[in-house]
N, C-alpha and C positions, 0 to 999 in steps of 0.2 A: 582782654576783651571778654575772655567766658566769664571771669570772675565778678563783670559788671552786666553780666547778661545783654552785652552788644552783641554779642555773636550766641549761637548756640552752641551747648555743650559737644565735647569732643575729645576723645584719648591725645595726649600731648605723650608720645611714648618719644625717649631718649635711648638709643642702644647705644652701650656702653659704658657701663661704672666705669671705669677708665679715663677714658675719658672726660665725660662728664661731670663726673663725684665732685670736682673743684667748683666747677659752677653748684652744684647743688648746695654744696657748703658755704659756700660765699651767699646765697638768696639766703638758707637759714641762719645765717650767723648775721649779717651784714643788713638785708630789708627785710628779716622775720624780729631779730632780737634787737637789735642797735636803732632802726630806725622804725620800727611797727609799720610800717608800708602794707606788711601783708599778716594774713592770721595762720596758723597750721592749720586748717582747712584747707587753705589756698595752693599747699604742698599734695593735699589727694591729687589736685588737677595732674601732677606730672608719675610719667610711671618711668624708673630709670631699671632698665635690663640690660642681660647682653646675648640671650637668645633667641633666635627665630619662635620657636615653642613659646617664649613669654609674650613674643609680639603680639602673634596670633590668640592667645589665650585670651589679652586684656581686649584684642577684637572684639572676639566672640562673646565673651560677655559683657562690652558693653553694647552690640547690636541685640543682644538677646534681654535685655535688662530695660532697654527702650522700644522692644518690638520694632526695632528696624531690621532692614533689608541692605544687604553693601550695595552700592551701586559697580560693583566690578564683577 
C-alpha cells in the first residue's frame, strides 16, 4: 500500500535478522528477481535490525525528516 501511495509513508521496521533474513531473501530473490513484482527501491521501505538503538534511531529520523511529531 506505501509503494502505491494508498497509504502514507511509514518505517516498516523488522526486529530480527534471524528471524526474518529468510523472508527477506525470498522477496529479493523470488518477487524482486524471478517475478519483477517489485523494484529495489521497494526494499528501502523495510528496515531489518535487531536492536532497540536501531528501532528508535530509524524513528527518529524518519519523524525528523518529515517534520513530524510521534503521537506517543
Amino acid at each position: 500500500l506505501i509503494q502505491t501511495n494508498k497509504i502514507e509513508k511509514f518505517p516498516i521496521i523488522l526486529v530480527g535478522s534471524d528471524y526474518w533474513g529468510g523472508l527477506i531473501n525470498w522477496i529479493k530473490q523470488v518477487l524482486m528477481q524471478q517475478h519483477k513484482a517489485i523494484s529495489p527501491e521497494d526494499m528501502d521501505l523495510i528496515h531489518l535490525v535487531d536492536t532497540p538503538k536501531e528501532v528508535t534511531g530509524i524513528l527518529n529520523a524518519f519523524y525528523k525528516q518529515y517534520q513530524l511529531s510521534p503521537n506517543f
